[in-house]
Residue, then its C-alpha position, 0 to 999 in steps of 0.5 A: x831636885x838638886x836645891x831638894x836635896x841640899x836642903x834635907x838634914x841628910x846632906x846639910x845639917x844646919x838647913x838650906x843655908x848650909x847647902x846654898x854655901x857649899x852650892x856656891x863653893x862647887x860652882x865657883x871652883x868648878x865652874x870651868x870645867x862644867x858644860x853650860x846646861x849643867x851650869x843652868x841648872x846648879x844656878x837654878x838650884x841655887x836660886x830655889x834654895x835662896x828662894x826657900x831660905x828667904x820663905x823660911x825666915x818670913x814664916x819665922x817671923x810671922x810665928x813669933x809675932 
């Protein structure tokens, strides 16, 4: 739900990439005062967006070839 959300136009204008960023910037300045399952989960937010990132730039490719 979280990688959802970072990802739409709504919250990231420029894409997934935009919302792994600010992602990664909340986790490492944050990152003391969070509980370790809130942790797991922005970590598990973090891969699904990276994961999504790397889908979207291969359909890319295979589309302009």
């Amino acid at each position: 739900m979280i990688a959802r959300e970072l990802a739409s136009k709504r919250v990231s204008p420029k894409g997934p990439v935009s919302g792994l960023r600010m992602l990664t910037y909340f986790i490492n300045r944050g990152g003391k005062g969070l509980s370790a399952s809130r942790r797991r989960s922005l970590e598990r937010a973090k891969e699904l967006l990276s994961e999504r990132i790397h889908r979207d730039k291969s359909n890319r490719k295979k589309k302009a070839a």
